[in-house]
N, CA and C atoms as a LAMMPS dump frame, in Angstrom:
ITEM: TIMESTEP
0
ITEM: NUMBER OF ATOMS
468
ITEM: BOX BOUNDS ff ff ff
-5.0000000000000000e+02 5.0000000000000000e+02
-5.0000000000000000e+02 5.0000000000000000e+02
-5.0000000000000000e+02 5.0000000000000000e+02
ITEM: ATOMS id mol type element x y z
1 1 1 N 171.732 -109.733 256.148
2 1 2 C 172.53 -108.655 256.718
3 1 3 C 171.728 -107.966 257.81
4 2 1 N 172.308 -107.753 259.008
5 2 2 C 171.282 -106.788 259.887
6 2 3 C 171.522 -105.745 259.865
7 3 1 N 170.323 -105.107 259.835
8 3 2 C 169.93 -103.626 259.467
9 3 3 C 171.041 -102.698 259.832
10 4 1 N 170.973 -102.633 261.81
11 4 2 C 171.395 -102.289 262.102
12 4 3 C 173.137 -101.906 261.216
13 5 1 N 173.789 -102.671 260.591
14 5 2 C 175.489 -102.713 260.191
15 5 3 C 175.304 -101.768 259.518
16 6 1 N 176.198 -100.897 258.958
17 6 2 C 176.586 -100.438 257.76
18 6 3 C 177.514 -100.981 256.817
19 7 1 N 177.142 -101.532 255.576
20 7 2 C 178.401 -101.61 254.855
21 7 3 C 178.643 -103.303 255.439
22 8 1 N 179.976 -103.035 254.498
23 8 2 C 181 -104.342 255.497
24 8 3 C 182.034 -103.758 256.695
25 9 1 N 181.42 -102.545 257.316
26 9 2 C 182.668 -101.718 257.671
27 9 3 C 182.667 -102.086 259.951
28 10 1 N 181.482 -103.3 259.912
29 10 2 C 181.323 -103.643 261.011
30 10 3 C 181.205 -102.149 262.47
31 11 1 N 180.706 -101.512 261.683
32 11 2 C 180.287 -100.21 262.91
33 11 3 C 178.623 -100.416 262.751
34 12 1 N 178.371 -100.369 263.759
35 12 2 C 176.975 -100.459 263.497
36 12 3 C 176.44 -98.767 263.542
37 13 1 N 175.036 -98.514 263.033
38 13 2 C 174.412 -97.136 262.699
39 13 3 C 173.47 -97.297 264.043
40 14 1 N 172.462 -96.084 263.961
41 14 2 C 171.467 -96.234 264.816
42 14 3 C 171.86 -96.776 266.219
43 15 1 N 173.226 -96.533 267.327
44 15 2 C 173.499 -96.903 268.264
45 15 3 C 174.677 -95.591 268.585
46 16 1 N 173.964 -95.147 269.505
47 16 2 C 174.779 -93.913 270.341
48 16 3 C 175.586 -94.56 271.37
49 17 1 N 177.06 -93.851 271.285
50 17 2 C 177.753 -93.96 271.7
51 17 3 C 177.893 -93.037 273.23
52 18 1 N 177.846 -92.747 274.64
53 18 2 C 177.838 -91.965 275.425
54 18 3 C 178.866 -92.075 276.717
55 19 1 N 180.273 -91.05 275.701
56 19 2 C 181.505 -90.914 277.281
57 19 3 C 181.045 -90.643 278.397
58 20 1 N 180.747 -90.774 279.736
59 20 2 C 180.819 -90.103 280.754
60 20 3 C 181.826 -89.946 281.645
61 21 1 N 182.215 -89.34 282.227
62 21 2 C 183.051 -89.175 283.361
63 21 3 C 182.175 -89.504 284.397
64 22 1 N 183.216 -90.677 285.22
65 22 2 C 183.143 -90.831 286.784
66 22 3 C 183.472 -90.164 287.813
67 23 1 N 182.862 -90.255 288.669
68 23 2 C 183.192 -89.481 289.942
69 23 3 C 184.519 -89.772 290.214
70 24 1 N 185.531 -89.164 290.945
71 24 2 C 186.421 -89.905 291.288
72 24 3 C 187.442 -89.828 290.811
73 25 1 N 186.793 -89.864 289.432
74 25 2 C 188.398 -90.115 287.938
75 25 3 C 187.472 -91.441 287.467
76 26 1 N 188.158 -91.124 285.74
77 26 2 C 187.83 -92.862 285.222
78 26 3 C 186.843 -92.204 284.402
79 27 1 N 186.25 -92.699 283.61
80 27 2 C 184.936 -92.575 282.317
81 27 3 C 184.637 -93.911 282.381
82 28 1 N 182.852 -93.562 282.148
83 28 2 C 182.33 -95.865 281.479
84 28 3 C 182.332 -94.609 280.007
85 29 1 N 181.913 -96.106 279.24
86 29 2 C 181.102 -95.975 278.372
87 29 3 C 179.218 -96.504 278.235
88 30 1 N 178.342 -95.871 277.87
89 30 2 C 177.086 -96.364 277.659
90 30 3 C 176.669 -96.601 276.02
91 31 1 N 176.204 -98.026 275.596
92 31 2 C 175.917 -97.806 274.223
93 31 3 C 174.412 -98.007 274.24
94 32 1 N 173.329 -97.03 273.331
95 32 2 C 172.161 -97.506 273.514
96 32 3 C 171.405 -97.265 272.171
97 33 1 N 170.593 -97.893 271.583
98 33 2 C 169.821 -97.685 270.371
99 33 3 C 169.734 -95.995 270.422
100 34 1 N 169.639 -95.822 269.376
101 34 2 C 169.362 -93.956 268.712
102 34 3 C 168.099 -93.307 269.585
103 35 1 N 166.865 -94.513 269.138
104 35 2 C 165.781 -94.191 269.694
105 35 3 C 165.586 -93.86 270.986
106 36 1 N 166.588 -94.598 271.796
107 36 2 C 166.366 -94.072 273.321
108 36 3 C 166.938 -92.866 273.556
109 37 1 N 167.893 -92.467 272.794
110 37 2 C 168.881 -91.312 273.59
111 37 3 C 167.935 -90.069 273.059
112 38 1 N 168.483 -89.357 274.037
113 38 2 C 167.798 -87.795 273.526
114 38 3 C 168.823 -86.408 274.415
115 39 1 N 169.107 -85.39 273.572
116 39 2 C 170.26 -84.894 274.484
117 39 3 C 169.343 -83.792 274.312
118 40 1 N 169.62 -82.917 275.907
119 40 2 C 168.053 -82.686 276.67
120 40 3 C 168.775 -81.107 277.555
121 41 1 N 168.328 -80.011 277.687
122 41 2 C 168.656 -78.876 278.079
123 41 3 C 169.778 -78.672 279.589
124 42 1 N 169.194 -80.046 280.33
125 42 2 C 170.288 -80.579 281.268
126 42 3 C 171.18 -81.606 281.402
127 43 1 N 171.241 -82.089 280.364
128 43 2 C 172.187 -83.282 280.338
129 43 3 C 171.531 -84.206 278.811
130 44 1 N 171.333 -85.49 279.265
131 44 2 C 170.745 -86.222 278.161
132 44 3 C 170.458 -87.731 278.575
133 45 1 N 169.419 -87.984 278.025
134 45 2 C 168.463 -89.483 278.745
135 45 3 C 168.924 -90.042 277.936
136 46 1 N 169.012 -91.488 278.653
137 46 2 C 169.478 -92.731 277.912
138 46 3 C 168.158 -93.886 278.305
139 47 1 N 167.545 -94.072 277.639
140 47 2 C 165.97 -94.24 277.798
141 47 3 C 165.375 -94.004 279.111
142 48 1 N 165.062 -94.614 280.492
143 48 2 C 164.515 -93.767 281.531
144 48 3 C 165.247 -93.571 282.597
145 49 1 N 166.968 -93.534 282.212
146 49 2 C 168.086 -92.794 282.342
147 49 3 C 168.705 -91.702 282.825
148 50 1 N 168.874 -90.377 283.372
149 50 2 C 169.619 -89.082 283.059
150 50 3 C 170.488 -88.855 283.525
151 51 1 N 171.4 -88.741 282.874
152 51 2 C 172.618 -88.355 282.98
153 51 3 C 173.285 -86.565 282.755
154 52 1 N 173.264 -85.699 283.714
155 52 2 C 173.28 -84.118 283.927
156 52 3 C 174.776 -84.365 282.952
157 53 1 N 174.652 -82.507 282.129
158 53 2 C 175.853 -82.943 281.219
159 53 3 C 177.181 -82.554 281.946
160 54 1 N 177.362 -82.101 283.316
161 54 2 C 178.894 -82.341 283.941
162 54 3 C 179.637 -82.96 283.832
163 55 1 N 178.291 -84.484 283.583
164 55 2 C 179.526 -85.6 283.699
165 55 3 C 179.371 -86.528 282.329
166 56 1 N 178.93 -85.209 280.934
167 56 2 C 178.796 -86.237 280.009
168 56 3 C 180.422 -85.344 279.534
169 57 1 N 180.89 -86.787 278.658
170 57 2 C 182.305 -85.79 278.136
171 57 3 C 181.93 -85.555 276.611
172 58 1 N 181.439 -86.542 275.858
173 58 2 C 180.79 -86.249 274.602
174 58 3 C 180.174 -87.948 274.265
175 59 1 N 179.196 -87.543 272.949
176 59 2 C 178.461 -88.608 272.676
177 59 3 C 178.361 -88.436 271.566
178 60 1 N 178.398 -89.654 270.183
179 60 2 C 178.464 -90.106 269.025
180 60 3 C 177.402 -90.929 268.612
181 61 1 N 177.398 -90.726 267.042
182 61 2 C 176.887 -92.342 266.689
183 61 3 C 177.267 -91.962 265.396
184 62 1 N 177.094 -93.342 264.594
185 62 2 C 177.743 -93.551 263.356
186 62 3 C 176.51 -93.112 262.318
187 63 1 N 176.358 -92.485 261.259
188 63 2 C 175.394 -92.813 260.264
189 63 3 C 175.298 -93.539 259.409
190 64 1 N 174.434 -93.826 258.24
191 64 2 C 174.383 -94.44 257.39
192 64 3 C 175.546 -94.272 256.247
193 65 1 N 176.585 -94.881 255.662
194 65 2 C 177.659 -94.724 254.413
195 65 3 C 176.978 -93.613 253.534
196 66 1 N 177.911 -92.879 253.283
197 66 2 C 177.44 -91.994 251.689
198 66 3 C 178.652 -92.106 250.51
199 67 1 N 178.168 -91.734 249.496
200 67 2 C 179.373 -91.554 248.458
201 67 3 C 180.021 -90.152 248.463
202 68 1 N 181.487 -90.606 248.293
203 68 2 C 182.116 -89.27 248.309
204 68 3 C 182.315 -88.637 246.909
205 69 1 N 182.053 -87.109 247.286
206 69 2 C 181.997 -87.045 245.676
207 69 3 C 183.579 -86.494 245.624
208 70 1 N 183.825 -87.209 243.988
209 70 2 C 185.414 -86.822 243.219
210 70 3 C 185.952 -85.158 243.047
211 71 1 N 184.983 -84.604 243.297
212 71 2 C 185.093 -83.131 243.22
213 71 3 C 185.219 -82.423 244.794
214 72 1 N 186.052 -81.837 244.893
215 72 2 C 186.48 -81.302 246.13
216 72 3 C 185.839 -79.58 246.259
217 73 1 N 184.325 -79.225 246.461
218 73 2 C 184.645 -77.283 245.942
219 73 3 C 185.015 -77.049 247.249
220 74 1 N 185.35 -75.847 247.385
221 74 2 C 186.056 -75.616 248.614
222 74 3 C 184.702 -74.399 249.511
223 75 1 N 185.057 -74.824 250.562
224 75 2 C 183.892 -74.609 251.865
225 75 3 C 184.216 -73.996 252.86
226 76 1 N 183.407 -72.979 253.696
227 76 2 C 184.035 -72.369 254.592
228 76 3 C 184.157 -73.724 255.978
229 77 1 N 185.247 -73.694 256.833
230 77 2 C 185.565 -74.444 258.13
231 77 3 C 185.25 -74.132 259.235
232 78 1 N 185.176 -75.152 259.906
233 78 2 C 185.146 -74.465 261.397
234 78 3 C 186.66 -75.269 262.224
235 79 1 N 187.219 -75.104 262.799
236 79 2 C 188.695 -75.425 263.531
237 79 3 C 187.876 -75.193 265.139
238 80 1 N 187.799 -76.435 265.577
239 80 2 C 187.036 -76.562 266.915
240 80 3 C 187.998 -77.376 267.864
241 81 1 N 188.65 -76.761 268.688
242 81 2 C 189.568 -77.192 269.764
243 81 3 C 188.725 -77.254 271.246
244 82 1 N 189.2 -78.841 271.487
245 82 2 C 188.108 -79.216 273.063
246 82 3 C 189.01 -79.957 273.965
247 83 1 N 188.848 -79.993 274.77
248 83 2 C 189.133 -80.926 275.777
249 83 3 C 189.397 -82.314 275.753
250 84 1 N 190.503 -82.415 275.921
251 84 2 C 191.089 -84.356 274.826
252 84 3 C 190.666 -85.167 276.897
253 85 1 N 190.636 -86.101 276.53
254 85 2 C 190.7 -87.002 277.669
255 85 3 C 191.599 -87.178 278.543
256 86 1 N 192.44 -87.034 277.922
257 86 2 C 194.118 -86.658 279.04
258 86 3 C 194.414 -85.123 279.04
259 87 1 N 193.755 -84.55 279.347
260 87 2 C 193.732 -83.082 279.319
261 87 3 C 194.841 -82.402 278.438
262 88 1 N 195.145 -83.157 277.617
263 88 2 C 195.558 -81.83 276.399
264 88 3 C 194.54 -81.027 275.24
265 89 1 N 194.776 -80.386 274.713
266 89 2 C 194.077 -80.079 273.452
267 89 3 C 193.633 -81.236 272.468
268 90 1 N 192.607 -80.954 271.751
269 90 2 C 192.131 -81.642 270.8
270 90 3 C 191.507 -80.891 269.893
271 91 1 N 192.406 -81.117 268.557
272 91 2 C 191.714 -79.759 267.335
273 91 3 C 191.097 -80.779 266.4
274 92 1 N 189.877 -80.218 265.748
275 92 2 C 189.415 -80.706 264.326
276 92 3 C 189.456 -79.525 263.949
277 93 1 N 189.252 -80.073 262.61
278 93 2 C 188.706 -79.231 261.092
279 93 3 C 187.636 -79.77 260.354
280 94 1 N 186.913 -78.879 260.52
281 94 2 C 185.547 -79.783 260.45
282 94 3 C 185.295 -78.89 259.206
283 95 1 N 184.234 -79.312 257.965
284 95 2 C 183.24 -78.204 257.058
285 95 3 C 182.453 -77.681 257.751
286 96 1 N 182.322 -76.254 257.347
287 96 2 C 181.097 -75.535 258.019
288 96 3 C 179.596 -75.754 258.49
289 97 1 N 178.797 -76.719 257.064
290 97 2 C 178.027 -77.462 256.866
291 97 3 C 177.356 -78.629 258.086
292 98 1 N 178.949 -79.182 258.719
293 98 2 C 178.833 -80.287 259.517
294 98 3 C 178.986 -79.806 260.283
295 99 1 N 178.898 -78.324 261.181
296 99 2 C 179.25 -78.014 262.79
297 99 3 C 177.692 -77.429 263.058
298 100 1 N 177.379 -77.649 263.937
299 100 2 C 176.276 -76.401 264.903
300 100 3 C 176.306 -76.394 266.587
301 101 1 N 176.111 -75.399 266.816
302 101 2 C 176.153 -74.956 268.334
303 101 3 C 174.474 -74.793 268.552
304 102 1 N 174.133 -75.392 269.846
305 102 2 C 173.045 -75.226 270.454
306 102 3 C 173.247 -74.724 271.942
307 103 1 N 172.291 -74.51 272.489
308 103 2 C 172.619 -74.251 273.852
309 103 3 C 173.127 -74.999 275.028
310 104 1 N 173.234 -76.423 274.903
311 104 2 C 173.844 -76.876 275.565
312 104 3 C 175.609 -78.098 274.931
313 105 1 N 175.662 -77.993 273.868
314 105 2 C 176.743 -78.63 272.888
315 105 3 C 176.925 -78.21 271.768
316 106 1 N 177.604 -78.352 271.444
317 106 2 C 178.302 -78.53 269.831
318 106 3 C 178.198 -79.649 269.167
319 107 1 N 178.01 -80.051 268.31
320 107 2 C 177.874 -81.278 267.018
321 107 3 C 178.809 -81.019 265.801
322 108 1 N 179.513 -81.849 265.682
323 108 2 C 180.472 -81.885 264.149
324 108 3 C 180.341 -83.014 263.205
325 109 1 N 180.105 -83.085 262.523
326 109 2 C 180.122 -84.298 261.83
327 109 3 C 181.364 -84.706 261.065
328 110 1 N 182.12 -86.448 261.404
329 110 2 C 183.073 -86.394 260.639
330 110 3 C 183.306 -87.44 259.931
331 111 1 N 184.215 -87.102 258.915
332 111 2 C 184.008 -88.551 257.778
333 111 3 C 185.076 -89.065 257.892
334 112 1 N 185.145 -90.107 257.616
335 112 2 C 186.489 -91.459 257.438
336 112 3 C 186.069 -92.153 256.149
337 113 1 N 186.915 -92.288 255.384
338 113 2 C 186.681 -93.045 254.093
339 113 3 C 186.591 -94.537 254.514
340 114 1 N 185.856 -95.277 254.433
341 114 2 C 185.125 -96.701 254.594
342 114 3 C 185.528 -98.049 253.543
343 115 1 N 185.066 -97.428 251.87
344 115 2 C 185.28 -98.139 250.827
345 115 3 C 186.046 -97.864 249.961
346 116 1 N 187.493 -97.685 249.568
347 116 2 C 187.755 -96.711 248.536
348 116 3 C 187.423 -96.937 246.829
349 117 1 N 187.214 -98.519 246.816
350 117 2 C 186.931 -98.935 245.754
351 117 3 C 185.434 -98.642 245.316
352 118 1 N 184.651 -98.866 246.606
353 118 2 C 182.932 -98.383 246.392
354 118 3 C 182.393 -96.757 246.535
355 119 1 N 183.631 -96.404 246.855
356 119 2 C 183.601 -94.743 247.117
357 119 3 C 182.283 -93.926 247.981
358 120 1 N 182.366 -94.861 249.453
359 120 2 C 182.044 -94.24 250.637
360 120 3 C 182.443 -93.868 251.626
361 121 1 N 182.203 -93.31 252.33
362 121 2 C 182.583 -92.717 253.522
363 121 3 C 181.467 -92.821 254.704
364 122 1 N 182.202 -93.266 256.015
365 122 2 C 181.207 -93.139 256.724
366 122 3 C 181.073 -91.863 257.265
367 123 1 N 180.063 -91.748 258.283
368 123 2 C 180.32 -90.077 258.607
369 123 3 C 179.709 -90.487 260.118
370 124 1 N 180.202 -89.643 261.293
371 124 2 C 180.234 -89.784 263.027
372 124 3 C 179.505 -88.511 262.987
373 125 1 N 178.415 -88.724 263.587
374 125 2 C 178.214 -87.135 264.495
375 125 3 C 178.478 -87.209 265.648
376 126 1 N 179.262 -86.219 266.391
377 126 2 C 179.658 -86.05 267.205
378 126 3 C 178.965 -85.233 268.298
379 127 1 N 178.701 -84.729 269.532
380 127 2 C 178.312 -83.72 270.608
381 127 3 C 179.123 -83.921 271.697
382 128 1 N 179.336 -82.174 272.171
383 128 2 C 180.427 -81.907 272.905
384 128 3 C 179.557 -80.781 273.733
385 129 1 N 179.421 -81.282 275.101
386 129 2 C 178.961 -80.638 275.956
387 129 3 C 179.852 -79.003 275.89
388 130 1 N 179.396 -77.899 276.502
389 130 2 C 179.936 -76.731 275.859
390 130 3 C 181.193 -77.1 277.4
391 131 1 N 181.098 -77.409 278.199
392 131 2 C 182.602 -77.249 279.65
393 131 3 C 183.47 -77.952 278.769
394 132 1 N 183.427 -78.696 277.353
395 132 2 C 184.589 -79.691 277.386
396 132 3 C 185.307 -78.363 275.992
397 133 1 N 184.645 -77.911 275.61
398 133 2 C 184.535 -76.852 274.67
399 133 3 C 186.117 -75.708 275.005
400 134 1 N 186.913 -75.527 274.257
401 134 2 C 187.911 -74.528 274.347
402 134 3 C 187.88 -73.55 273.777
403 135 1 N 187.584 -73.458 272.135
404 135 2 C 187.344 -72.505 271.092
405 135 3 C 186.742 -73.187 270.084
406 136 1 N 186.365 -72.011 269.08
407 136 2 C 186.164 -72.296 267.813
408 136 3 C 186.184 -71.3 267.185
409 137 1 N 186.928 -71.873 265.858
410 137 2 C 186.778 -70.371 264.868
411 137 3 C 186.25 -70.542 263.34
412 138 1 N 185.877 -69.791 262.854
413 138 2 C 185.305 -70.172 261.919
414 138 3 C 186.366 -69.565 260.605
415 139 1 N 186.563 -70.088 259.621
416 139 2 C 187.504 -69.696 258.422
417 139 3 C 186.721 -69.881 257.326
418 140 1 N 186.139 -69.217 256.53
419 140 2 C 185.868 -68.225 255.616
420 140 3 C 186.388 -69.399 254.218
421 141 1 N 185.649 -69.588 253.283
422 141 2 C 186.752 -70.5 252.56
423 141 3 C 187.298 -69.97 251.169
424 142 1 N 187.105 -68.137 251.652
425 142 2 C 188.623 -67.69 250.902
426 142 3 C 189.485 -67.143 251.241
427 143 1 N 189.65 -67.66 252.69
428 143 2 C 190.784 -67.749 253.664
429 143 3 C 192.634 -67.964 253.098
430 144 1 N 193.355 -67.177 253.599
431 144 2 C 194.467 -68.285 253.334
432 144 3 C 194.974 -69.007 254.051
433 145 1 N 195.853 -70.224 253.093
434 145 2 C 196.322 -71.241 253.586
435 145 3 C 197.791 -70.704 253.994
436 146 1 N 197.78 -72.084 255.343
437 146 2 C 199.218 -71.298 256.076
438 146 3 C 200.287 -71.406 255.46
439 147 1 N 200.288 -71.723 254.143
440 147 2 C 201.744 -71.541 253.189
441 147 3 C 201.402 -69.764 252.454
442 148 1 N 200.506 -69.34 252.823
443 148 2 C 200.25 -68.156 252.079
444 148 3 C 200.89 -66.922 253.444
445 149 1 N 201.706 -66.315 252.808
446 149 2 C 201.873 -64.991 253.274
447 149 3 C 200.462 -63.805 254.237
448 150 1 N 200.654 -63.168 255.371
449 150 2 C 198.995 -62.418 255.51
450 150 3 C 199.303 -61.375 254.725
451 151 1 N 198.013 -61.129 254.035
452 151 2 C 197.964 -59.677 253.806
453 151 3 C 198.459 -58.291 254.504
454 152 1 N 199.423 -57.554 253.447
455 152 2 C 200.141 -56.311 254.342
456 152 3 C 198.546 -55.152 254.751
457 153 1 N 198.968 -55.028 255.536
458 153 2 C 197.995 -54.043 256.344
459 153 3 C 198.212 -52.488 255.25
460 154 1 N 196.881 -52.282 254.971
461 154 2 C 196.391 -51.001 254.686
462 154 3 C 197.095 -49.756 255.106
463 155 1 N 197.092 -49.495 256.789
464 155 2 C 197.492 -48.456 257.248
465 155 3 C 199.116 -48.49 257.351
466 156 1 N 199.709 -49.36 257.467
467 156 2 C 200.602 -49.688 257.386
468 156 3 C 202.068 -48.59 256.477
């Protein structure tokens, strides 16, 4: 089996994924081992590479499978709306756990169930230059759900 695979789920790990936008109009894609990439206060190197982040749109890579656990406790969210590729909106719901903001992107991490019988999941980290960035909010996870009524106001 090579290292590199995960699973039988044919994504390989340890290989960053990097959208850019073209001049012009149009996006490539760049794929390069983990080890080379590094996302960097002005953009991000793709081994002796740089690419300024104007024209990065976001960049991924897959991790290693984990097991999902059968127990669901409930977690505060983050609801992070960005810039889709055809310029509409694009919302996740991400766990709190799996988001952070740095000074030049955002990172979410997200899972897709992989095995259901072996009970893994793979998991994507994601980075989102902050221009592709719309909002984010963070929800509390004893929030209510939108079948729940809001609370009547105090002064009210």
């Amino acid at each position: 089996m090579d290292p590199v695979r995960t699973l039988d789920t044919g994504i390989a790990s340890g290989v960053v994924t990097v959208l850019i936008d073209e001049p012009g109009g149009g996006s490539s894609t760049i794929q390069t081992p983990a080890a080379d990439f590094e996302a960097a206060e002005r953009g991000v190197a793709i081994g002796r590479r740089f690419i300024p982040w104007h024209r990065i749109r976001r960049y991924r890579w897959d991790l290693p499978p984990k097991e999902f656990a059968d127990e669901r406790r409930v977690s505060a969210q983050v609801r992070l709306v960005l810039d889709g590729e055809n310029g509409t909106a694009e919302e996740h719901l991400v766990s709190a756990d799996g988001f952070e903001t740095a000074a030049f992107a955002v990172t979410m991490l997200l899972e897709d169930v992989a095995d259901i019988a072996g009970g893994t999941v793979t998991v994507r980290r994601v980075g989102i230059p902050w221009h592709h960035v719309r909002e984010y909010e963070r929800i509390p996870a004893d929030a209510q759900t939108d079948g729940e009524a809001p609370p009547e106001r105090p002064d009210a």
